[in-house]
Predicted model as a PDB file, atoms N, CA, C, CB and O in Angstrom, pLDDT in the B-factor column:
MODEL        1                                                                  
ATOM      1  N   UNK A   1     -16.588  -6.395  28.041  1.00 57.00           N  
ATOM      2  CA  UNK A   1     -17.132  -5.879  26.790  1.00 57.00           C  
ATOM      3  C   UNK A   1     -16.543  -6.640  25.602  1.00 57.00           C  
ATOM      4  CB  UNK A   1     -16.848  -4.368  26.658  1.00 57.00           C  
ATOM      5  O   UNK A   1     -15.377  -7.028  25.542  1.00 57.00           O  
ATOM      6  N   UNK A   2     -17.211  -6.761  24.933  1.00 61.00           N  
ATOM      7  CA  UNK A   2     -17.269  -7.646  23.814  1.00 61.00           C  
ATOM      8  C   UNK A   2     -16.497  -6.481  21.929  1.00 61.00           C  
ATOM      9  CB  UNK A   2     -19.452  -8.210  23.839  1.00 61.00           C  
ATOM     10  O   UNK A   2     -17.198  -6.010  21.034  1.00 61.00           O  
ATOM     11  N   UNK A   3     -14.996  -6.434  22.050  1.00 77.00           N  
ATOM     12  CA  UNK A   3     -15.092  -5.340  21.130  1.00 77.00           C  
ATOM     13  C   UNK A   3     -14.839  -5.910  19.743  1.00 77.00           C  
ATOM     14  CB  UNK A   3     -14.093  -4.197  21.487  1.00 77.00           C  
ATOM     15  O   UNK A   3     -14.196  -6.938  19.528  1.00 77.00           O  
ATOM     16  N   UNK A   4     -15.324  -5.253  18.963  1.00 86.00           N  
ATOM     17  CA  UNK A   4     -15.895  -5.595  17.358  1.00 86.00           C  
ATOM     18  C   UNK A   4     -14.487  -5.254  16.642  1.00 86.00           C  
ATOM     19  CB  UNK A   4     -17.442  -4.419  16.667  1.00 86.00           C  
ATOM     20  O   UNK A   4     -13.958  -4.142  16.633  1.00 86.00           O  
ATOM     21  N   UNK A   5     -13.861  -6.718  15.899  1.00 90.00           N  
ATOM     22  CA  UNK A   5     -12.847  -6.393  15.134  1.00 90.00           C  
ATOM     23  C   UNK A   5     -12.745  -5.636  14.097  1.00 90.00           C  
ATOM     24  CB  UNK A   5     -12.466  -7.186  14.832  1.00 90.00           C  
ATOM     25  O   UNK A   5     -13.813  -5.424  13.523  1.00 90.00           O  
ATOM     26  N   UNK A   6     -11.862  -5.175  13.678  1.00 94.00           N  
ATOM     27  CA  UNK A   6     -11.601  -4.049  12.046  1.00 94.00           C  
ATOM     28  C   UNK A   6     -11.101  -5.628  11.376  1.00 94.00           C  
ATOM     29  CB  UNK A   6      -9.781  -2.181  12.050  1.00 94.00           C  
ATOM     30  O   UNK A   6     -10.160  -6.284  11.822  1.00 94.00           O  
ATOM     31  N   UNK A   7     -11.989  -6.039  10.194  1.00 96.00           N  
ATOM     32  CA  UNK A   7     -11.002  -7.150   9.291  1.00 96.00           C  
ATOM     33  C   UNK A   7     -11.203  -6.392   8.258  1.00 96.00           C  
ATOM     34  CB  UNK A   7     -11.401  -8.891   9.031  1.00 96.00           C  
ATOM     35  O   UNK A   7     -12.293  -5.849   8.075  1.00 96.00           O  
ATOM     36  N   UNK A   8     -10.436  -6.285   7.646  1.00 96.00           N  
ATOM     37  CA  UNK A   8      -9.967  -5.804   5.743  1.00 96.00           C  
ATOM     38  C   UNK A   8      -9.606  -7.340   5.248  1.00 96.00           C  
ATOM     39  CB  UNK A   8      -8.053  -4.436   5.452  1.00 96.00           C  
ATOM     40  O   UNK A   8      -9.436  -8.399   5.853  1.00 96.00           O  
ATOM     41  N   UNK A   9      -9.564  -6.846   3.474  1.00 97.00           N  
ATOM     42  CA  UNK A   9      -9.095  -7.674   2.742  1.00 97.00           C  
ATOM     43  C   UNK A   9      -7.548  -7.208   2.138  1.00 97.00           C  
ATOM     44  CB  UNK A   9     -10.156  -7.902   1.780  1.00 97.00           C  
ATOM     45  O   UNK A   9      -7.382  -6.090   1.651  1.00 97.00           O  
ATOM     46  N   UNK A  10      -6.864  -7.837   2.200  1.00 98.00           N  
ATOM     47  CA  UNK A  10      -5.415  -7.657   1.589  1.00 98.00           C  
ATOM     48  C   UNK A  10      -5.811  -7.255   0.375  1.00 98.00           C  
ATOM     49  CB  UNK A  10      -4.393  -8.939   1.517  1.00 98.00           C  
ATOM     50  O   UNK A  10      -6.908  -7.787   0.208  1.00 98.00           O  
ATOM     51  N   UNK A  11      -5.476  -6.469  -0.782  1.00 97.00           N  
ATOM     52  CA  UNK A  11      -5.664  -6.077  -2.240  1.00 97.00           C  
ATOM     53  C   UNK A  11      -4.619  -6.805  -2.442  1.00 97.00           C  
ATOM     54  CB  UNK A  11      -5.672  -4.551  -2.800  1.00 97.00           C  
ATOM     55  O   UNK A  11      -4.899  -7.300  -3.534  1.00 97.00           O  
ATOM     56  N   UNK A  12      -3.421  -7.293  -2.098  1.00 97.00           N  
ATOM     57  CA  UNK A  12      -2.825  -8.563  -2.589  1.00 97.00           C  
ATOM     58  C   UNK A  12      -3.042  -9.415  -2.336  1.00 97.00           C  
ATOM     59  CB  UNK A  12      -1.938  -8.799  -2.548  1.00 97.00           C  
ATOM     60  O   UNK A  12      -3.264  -9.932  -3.431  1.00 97.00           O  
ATOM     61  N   UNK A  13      -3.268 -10.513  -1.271  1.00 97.00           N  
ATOM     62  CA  UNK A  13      -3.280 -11.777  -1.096  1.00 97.00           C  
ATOM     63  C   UNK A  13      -4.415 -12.344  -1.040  1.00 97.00           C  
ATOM     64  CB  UNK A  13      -2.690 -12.073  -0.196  1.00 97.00           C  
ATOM     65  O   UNK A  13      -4.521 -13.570  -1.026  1.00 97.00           O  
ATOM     66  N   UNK A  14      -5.696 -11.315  -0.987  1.00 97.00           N  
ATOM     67  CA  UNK A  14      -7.191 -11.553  -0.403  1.00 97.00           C  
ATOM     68  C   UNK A  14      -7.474 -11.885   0.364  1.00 97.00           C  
ATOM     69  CB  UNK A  14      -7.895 -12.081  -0.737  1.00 97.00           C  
ATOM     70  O   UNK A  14      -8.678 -12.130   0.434  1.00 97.00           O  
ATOM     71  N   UNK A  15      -6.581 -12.173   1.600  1.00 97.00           N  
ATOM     72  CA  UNK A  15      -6.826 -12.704   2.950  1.00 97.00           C  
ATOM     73  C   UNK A  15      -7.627 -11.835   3.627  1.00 97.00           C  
ATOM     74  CB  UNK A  15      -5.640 -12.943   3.723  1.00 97.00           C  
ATOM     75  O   UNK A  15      -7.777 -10.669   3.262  1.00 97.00           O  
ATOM     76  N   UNK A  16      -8.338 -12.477   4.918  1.00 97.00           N  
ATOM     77  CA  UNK A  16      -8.898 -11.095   5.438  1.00 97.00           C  
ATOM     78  C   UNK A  16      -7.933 -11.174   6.983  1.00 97.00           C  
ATOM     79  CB  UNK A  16     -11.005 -11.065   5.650  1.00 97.00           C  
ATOM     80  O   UNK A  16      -7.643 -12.032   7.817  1.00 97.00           O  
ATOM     81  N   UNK A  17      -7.660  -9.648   6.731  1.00 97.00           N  
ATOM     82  CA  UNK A  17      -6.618  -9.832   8.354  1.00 97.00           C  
ATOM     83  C   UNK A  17      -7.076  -8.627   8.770  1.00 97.00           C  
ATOM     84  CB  UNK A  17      -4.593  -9.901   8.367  1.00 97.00           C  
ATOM     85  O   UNK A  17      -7.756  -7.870   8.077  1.00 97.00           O  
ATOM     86  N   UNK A  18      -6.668  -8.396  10.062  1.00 97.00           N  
ATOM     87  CA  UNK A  18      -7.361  -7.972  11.111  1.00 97.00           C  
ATOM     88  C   UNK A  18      -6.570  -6.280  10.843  1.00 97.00           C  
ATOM     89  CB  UNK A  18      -7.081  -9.021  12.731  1.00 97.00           C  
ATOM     90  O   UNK A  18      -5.370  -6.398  10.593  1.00 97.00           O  
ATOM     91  N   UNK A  19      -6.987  -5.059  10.861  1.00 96.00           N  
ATOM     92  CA  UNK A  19      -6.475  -3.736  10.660  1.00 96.00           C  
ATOM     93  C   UNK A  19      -5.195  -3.674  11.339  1.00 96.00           C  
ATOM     94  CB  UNK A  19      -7.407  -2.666  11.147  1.00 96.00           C  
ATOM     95  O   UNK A  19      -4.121  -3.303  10.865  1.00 96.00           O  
ATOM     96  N   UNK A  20      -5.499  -4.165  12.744  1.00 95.00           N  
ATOM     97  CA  UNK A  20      -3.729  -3.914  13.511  1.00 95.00           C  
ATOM     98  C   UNK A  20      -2.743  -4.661  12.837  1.00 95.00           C  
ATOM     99  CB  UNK A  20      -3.492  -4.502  15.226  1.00 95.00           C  
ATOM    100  O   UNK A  20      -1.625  -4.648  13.352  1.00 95.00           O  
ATOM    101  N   UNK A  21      -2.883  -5.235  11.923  1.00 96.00           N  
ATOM    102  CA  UNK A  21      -1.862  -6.355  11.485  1.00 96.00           C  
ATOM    103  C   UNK A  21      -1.518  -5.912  10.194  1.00 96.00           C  
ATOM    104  CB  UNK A  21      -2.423  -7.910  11.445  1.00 96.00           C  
ATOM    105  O   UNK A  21      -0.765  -6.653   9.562  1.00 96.00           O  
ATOM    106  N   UNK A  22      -1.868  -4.956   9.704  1.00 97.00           N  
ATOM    107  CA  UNK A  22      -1.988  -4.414   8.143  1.00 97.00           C  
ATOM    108  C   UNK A  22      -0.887  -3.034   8.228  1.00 97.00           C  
ATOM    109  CB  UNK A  22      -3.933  -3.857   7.655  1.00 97.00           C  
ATOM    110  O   UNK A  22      -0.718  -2.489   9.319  1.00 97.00           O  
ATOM    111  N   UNK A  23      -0.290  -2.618   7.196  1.00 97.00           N  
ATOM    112  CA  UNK A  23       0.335  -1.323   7.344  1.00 97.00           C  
ATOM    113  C   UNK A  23       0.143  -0.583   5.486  1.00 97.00           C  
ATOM    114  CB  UNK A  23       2.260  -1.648   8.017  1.00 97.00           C  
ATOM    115  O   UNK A  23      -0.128  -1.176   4.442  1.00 97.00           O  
ATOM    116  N   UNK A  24       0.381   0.668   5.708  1.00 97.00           N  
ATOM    117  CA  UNK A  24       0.573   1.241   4.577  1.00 97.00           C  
ATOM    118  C   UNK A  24       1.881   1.137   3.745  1.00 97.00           C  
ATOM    119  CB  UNK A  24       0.321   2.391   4.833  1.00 97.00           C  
ATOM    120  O   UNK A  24       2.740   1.859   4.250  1.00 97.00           O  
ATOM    121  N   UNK A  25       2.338   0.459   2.601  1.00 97.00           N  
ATOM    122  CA  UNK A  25       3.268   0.812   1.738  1.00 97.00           C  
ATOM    123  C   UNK A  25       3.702   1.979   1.448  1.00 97.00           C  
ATOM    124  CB  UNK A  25       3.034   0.443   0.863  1.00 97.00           C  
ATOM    125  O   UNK A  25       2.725   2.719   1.562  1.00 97.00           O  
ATOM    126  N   UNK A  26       4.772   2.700   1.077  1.00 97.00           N  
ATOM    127  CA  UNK A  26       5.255   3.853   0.463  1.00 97.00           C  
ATOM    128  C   UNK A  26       5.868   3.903  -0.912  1.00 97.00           C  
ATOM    129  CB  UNK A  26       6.104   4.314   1.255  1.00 97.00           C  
ATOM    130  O   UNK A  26       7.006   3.454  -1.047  1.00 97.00           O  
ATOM    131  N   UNK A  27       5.171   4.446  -2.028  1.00 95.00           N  
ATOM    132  CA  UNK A  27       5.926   4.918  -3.209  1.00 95.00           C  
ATOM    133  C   UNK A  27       7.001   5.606  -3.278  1.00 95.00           C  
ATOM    134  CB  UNK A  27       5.318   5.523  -3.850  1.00 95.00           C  
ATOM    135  O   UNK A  27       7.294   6.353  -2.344  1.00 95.00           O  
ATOM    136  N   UNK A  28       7.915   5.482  -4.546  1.00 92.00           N  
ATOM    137  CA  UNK A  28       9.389   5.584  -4.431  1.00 92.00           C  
ATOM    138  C   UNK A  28       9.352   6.910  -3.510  1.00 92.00           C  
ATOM    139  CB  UNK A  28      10.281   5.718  -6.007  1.00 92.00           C  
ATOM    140  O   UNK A  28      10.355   7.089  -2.818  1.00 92.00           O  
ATOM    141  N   UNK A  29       8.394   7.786  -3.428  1.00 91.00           N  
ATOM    142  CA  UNK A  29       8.672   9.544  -2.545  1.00 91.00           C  
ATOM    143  C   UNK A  29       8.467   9.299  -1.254  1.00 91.00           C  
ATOM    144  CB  UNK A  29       7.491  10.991  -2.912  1.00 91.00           C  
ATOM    145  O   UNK A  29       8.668  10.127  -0.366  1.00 91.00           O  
ATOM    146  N   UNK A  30       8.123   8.334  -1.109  1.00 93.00           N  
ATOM    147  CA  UNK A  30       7.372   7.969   0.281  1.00 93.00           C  
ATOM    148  C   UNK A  30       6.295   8.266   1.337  1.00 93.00           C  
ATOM    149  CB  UNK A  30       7.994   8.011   0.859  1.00 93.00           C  
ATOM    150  O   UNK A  30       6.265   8.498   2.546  1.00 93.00           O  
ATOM    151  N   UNK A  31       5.097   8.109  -0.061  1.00 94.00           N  
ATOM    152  CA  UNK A  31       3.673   8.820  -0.397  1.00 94.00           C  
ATOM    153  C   UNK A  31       3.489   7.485   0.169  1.00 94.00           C  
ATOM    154  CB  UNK A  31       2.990   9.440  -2.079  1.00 94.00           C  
ATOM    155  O   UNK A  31       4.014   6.455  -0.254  1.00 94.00           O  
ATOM    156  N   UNK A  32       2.262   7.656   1.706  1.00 96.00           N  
ATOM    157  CA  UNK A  32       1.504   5.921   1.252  1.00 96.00           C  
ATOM    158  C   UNK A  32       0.446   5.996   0.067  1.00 96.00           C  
ATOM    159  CB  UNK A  32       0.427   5.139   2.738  1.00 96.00           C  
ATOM    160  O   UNK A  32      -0.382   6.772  -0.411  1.00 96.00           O  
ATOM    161  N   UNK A  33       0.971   4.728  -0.119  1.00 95.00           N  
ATOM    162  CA  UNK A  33       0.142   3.967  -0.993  1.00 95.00           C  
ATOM    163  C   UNK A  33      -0.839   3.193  -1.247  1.00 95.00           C  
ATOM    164  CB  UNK A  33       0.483   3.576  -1.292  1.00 95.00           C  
ATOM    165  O   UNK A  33      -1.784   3.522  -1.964  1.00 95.00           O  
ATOM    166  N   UNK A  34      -0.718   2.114  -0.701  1.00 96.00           N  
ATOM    167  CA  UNK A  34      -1.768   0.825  -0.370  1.00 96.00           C  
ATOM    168  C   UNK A  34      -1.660   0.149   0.991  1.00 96.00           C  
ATOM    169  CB  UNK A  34      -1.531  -0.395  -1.412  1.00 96.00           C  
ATOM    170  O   UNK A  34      -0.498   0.190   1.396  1.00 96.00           O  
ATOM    171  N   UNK A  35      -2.245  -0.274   1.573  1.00 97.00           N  
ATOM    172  CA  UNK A  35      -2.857  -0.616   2.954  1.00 97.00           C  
ATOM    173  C   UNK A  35      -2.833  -2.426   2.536  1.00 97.00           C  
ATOM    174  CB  UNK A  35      -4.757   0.300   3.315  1.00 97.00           C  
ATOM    175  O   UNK A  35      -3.712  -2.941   1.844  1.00 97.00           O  
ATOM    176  N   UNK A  36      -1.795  -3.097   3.048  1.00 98.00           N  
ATOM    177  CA  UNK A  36      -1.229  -3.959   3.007  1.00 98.00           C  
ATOM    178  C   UNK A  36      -1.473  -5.428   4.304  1.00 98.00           C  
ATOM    179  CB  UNK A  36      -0.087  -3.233   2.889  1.00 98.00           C  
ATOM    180  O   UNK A  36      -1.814  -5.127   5.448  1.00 98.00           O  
ATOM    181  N   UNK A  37      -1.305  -6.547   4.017  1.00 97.00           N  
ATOM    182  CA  UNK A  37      -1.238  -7.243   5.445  1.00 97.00           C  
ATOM    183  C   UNK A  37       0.414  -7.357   5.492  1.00 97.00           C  
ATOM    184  CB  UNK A  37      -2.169  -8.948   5.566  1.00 97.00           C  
ATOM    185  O   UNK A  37       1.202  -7.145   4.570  1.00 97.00           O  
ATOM    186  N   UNK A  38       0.634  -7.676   6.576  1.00 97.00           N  
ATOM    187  CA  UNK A  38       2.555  -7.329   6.981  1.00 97.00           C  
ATOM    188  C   UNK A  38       2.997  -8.672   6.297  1.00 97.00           C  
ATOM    189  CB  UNK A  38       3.228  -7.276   9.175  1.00 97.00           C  
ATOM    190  O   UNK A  38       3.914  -8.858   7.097  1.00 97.00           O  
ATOM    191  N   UNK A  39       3.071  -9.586   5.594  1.00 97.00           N  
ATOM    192  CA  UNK A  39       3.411 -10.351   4.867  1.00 97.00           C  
ATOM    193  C   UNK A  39       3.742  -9.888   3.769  1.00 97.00           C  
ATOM    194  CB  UNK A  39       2.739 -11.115   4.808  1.00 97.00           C  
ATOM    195  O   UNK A  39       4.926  -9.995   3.448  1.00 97.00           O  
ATOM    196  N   UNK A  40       2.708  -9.168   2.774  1.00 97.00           N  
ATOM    197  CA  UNK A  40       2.623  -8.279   1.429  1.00 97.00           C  
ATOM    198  C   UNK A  40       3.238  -7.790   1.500  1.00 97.00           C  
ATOM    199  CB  UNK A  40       1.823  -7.559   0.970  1.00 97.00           C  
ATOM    200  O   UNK A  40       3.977  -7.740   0.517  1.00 97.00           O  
ATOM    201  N   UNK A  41       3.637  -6.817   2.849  1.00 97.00           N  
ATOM    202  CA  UNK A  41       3.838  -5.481   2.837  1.00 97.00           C  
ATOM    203  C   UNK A  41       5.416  -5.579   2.703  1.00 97.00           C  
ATOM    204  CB  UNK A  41       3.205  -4.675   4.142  1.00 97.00           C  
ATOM    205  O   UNK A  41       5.988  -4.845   1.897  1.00 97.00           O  
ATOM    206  N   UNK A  42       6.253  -6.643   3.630  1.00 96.00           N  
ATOM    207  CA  UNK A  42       7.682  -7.299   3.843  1.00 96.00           C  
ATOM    208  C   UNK A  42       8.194  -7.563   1.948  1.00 96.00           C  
ATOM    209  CB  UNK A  42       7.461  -9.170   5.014  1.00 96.00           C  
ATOM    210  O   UNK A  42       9.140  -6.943   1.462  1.00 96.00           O  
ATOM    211  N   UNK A  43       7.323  -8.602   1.118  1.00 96.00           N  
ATOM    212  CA  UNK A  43       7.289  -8.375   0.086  1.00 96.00           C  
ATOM    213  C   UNK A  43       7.462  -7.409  -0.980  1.00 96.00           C  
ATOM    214  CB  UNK A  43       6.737  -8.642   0.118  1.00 96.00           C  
ATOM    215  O   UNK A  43       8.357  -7.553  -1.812  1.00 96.00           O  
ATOM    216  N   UNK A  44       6.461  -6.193  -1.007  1.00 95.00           N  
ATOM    217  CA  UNK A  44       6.373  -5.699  -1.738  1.00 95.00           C  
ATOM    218  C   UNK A  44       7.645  -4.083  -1.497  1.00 95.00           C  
ATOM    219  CB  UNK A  44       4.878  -5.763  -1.834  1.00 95.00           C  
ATOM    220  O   UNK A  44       7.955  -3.249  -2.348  1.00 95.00           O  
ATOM    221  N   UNK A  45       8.050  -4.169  -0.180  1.00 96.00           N  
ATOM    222  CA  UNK A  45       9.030  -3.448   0.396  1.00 96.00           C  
ATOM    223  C   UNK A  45      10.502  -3.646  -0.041  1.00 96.00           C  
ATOM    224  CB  UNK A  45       8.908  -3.676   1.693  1.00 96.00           C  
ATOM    225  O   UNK A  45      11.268  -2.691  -0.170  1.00 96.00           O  
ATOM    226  N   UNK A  46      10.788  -4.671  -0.218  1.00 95.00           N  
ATOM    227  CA  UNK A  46      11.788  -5.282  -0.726  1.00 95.00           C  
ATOM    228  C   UNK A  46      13.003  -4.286  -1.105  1.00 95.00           C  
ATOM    229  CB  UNK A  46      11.271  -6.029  -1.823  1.00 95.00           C  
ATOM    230  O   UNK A  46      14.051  -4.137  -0.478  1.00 95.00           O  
ATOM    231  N   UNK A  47      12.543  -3.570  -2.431  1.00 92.00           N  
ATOM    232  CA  UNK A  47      13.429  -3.066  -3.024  1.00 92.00           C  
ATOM    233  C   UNK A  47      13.285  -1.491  -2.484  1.00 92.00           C  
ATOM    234  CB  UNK A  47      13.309  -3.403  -4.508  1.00 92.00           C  
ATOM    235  O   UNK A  47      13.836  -0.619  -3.156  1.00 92.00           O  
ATOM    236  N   UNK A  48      12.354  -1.015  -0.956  1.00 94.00           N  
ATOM    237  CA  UNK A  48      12.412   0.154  -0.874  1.00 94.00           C  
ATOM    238  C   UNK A  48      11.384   0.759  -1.227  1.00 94.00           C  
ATOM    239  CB  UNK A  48      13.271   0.528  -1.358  1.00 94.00           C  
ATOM    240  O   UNK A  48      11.203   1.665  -0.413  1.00 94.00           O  
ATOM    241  N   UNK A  49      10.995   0.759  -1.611  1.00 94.00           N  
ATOM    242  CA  UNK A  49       9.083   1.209  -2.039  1.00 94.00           C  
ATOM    243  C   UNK A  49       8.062   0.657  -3.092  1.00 94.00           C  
ATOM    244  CB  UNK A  49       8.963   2.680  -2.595  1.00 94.00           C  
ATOM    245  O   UNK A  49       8.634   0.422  -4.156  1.00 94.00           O  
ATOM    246  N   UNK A  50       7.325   0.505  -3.103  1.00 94.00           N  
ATOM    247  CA  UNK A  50       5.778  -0.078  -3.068  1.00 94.00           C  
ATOM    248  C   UNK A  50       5.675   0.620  -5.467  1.00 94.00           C  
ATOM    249  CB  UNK A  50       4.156   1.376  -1.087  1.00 94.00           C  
ATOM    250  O   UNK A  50       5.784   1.701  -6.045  1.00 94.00           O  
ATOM    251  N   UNK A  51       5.513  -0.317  -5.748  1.00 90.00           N  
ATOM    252  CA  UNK A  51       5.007   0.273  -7.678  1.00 90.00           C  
ATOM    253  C   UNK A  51       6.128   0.447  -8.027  1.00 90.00           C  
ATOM    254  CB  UNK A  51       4.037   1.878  -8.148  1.00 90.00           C  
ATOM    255  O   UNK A  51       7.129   0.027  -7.447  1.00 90.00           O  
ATOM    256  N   UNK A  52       6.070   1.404  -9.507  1.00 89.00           N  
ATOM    257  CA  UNK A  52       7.210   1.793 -10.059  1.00 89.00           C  
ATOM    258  C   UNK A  52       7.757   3.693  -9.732  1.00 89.00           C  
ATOM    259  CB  UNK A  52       6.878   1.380 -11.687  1.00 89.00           C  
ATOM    260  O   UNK A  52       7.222   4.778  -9.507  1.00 89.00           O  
ATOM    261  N   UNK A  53       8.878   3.214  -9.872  1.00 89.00           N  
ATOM    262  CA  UNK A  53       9.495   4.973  -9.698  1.00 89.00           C  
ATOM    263  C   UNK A  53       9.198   5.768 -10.709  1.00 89.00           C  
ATOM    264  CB  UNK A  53      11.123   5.209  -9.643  1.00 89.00           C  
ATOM    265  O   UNK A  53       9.363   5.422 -11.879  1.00 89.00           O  
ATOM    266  N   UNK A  54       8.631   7.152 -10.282  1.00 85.00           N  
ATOM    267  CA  UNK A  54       8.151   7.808 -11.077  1.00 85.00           C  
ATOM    268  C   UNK A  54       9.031   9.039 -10.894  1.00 85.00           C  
ATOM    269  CB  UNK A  54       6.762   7.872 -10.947  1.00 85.00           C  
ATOM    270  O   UNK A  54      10.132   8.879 -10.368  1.00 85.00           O  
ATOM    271  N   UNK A  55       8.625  10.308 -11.299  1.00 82.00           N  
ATOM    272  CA  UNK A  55       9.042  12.033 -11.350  1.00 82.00           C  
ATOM    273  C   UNK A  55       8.292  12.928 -11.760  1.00 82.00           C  
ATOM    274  CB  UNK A  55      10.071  12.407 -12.129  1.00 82.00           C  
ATOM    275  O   UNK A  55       7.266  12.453 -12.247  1.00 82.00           O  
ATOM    276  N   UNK A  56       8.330  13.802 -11.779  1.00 79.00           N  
ATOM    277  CA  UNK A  56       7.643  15.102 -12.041  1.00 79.00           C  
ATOM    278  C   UNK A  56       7.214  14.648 -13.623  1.00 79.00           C  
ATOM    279  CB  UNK A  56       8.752  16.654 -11.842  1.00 79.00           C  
ATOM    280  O   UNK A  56       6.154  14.053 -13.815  1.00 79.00           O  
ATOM    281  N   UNK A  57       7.685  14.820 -14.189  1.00 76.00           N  
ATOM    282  CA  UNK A  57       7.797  14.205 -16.299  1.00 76.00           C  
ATOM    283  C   UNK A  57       6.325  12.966 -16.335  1.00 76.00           C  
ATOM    284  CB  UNK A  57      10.167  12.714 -16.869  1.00 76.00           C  
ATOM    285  O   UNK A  57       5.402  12.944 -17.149  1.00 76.00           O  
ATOM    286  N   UNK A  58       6.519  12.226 -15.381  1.00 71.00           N  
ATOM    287  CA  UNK A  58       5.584  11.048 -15.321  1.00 71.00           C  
ATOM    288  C   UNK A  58       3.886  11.795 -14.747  1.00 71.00           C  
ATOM    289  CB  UNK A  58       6.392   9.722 -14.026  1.00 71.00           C  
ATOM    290  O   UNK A  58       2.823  11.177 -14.699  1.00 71.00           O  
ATOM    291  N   UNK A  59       4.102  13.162 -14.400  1.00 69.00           N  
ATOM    292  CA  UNK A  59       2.550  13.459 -13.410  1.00 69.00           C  
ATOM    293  C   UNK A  59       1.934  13.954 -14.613  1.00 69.00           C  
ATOM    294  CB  UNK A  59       2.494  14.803 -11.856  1.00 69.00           C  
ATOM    295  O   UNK A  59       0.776  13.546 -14.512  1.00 69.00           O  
ATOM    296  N   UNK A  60       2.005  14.443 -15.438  1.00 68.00           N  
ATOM    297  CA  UNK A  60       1.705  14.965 -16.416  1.00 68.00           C  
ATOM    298  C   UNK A  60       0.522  14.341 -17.304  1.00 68.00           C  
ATOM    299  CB  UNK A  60       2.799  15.080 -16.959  1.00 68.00           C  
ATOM    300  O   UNK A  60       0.720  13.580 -18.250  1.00 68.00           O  
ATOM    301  N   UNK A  61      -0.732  14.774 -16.864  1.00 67.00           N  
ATOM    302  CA  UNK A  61      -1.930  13.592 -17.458  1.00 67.00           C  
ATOM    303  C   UNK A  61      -1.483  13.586 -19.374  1.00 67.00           C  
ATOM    304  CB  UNK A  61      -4.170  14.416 -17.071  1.00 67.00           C  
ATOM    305  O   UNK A  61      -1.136  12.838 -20.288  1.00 67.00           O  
ATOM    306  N   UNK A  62      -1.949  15.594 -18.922  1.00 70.00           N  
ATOM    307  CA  UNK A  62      -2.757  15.368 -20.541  1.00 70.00           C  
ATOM    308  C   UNK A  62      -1.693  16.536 -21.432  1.00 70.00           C  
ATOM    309  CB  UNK A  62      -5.009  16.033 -20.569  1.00 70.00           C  
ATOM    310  O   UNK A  62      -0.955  17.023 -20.576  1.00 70.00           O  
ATOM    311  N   UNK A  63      -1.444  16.995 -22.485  1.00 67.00           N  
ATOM    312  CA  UNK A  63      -0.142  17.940 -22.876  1.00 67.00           C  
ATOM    313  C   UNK A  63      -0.574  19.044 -22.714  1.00 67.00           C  
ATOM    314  CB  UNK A  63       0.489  17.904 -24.261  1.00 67.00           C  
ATOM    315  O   UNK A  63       0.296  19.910 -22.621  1.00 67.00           O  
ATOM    316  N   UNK A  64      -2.604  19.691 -22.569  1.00 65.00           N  
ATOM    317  CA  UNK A  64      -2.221  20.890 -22.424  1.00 65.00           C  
ATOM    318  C   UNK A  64      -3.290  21.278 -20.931  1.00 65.00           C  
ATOM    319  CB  UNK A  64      -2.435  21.785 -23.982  1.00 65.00           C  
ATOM    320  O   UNK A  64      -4.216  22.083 -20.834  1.00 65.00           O  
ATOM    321  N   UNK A  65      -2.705  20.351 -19.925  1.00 56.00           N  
ATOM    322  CA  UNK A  65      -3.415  20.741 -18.402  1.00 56.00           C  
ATOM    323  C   UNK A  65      -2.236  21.056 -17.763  1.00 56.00           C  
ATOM    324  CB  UNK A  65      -4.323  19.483 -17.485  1.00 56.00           C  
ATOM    325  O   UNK A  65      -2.249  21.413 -16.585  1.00 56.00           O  
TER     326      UNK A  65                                                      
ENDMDL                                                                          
END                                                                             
């Protein structure tokens, strides 16, 4: 049987790599985040999680929701 690959595009690198080869990032709480190829992902891991660190103070859209 002939089985049909999963390819995505990296949202960083634009490569297209294959789903098994991709992983999810985690924000500083260790929420995933973005769906990565394992190159990016080694990268953007670096310092421990994926964007900037946020808190409760930061969720806060609008002053009276």
């Amino acid at each position: 049987m002939n089985k049909e690959k999963d390819v995505r595009i990296c949202p960083v690198c634009e490569r297209e790599v294959e789903r098994s080869e991709m992983n999810f990032t985690k924000d500083c709480h260790g929420i995933p985040f973005r769906l990565v190829c394992w190159e990016c992902y080694l990268k953007l891991m670096e310092k421990g999680y994926d964007g900037e660190y946020y808190d409760e103070s930061d969720e806060q859209i609008e002053d009276d929701y």
